[in-house]
N, C-alpha and C positions, 0 to 999 in steps of 0.2 A: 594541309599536310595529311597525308595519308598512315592512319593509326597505323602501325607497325603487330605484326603478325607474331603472335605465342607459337613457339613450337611444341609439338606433342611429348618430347623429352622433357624440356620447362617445365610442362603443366604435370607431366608424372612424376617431377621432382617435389614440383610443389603440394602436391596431394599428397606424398609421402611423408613430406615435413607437417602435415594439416595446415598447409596454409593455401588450400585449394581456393580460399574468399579473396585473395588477392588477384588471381586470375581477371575476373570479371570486371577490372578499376585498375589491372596492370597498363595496359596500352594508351590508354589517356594518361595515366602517369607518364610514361615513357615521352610523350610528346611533349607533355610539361616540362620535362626533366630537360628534354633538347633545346624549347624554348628560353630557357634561363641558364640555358648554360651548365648545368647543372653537372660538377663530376660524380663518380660511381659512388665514391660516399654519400651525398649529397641524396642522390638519387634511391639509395638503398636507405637511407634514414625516410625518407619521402613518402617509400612505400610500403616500409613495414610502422609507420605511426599511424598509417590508417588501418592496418590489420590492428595496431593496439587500442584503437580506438572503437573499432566494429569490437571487440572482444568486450572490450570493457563497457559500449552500449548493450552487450547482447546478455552479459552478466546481471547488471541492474535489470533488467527484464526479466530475466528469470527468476533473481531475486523478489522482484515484485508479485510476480505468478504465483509464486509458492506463499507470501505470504497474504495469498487473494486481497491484493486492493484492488478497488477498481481505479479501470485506466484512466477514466474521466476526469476524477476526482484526485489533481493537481493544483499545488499553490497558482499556477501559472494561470490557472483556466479560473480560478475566483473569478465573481465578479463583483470589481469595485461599485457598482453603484446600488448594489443591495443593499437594502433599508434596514440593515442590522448595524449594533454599535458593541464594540469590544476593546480593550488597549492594547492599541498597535504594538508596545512595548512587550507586552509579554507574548505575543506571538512571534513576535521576530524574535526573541528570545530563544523562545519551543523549538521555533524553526533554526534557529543555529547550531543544536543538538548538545549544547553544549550539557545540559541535562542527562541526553543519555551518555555523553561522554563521564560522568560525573557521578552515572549511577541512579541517578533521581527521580522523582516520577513529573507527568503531567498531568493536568487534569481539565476538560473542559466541559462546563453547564451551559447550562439554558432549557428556555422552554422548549415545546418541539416543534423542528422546523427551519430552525435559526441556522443552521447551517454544522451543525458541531459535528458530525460523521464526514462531512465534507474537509473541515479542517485537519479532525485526527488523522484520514486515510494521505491527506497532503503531507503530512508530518510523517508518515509512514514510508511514503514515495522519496521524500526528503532521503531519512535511512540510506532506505537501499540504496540509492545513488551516490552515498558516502561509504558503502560497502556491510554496513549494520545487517543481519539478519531478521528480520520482522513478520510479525504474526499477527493480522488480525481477525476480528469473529465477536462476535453478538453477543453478551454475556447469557442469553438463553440457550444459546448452540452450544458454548462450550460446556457450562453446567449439562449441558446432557451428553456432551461427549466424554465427562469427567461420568456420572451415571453409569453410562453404556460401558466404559472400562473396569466398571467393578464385575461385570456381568461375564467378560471375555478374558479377565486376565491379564489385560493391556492397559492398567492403570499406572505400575512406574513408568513406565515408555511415555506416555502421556504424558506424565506430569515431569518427568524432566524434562521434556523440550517443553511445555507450558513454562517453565521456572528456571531456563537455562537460554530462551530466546534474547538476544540484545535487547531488543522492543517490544514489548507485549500492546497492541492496543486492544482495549473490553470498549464495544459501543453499547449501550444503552443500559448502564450498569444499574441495579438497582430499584428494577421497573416494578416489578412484584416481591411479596414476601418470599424467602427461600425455607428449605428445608431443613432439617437438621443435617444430613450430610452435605447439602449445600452449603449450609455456614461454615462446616469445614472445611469444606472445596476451598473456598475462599480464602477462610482463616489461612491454609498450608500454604496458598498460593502467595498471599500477600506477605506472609512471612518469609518465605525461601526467596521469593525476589527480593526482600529487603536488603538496600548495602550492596548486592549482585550485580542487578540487573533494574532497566528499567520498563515502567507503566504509564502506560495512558489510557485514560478513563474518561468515557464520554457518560455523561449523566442527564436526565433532566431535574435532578432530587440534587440539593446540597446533601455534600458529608453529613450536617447533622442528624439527615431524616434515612441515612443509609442503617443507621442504627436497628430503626424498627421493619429493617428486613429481615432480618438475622433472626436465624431460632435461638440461636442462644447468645443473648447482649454480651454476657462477658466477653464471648471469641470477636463480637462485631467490634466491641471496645479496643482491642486490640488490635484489631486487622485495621479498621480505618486509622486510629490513630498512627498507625506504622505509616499508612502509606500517604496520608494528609498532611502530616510532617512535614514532609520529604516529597513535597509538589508544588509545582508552579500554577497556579489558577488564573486560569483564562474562562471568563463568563464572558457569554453573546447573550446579547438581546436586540431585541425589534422583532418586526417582521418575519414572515416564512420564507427564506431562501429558495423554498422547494418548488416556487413560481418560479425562479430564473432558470430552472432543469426543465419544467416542462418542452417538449418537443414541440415545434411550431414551420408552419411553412414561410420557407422564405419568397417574399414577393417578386425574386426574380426565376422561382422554379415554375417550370411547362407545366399544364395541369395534366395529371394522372391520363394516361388513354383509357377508354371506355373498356367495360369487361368484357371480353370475349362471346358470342351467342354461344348457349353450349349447345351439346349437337342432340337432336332428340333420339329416344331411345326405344333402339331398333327392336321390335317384337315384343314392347314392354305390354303386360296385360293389364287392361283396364277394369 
């Protein structure tokens, strides 16, 4: 059966209403629609669910962009037979989101390697695709992006969308001593999230040793305790996960062609 022809009036209609992505997936519909019999109702729900559906893939992708996870690093794309051990329970948990529906935070450990940026950033994907907006970033990048706004001016801005985000994820919380307006940083953050909004925290230090990063114990006293509370702890251990990322040739790829000769060079002085 011969796809059926858009007219240029159609498609100027279409463009107008912004629904010029229908175009491209309208005529296979059309033929579908004839094959099943399909009346104009039928047919018009047919084809604007897959416009609601491009929108609403195209959404969570942006969503994701903005909140730089990387694309790799999906629940979908773990791999089961990495020699790490964790309770399945509390991640299917994390991953239900029923946390940040809740307000709560998460928290996952381990030594380094075991895969815990990999799981947070999954949890983060998770979000977006449930419409959550999410943020994450390095706990060294943000403290210095919290720094660099005392310097320009653009510290509220900052910190309300740091403390106004649905999902905050901090990787690698913890790694070095902080400074005294570091321990603020922190202090403010963990407290305006408190009850709000929620966190996740990849660490390779327990809570208890987050203590002696802090210039000033008291504010650390209060900041972990706020947010240790009011989190779901999920520890990894085993092995380095970071073996199953490496990049590797697969045995049925052509081997690379030879480099090019390059061409000698014409009147070069010896």
């Amino acid at each position: 059966m011969q796809s059926p022809t858009i007219s240029v009036d159609l498609r100027n209609v279409l463009k107008k209403l912004k629904l010029g992505h229908i175009i491209a997936t309208l005529p296979e519909r059309l033929v579908l629609a004839e094959k099943q019999e399909l009346n104009v109702e039928e047919t018009l729900l047919l084809v604007l669910s897959d416009e609601v559906s491009r929108r609403e893939s195209s959404a969570v992708q942006r969503r994701a962009d903005r909140a730089g996870l990387d694309p790799t690093m999906q629940l979908e794309r773990w791999d089961p037979t990495a020699k790490v051990r964790y309770d399945k329970r509390v991640l299917a948990e994390v991953a239900s989101l029923r946390f940040v529906e809740a307000k709560k935070n998460a928290l996952i450990l381990g030594p380094v390697g075991v895969g815990k940026t990999f799981l947070a950033s999954a949890i983060g994907h998770i979000a977006c695709r449930h419409g959550y907006n999410v943020h994450f970033t390095r706990a060294d990048a943000m403290l210095r992006r919290l720094k660099q706004s005392r310097l320009d001016n653009s510290r509220d801005a900052l910190l309300t969308e740091l403390c106004t985000v649905d999902l905050l994820v901090v990787d690698d919380f913890a790694l070095e001593p902080m400074t005294r307006d570091e321990s603020r940083d922190v202090y403010q953050l963990f407290v305006e999230r408190s009850g709000r909004a929620s966190t996740l925290v990849t660490s390779n230090r327990d809570t208890s040793e987050w203590l002696a990063t802090f210039d000033d114990v008291l504010l650390g006293q209060s900041a972990v305790d706020r947010f240790a509370h009011a989190a779901y702890d999920l520890i990894v251990e085993g092995e380095s996960y970071r073996a199953k990322l490496k990049p590797k040739v697969r045995e049925d790829d052509p081997p690379p062609p030879p480099p090019a000769n390059k061409k000698p060079l014409i009147g070069r002085r010896r």
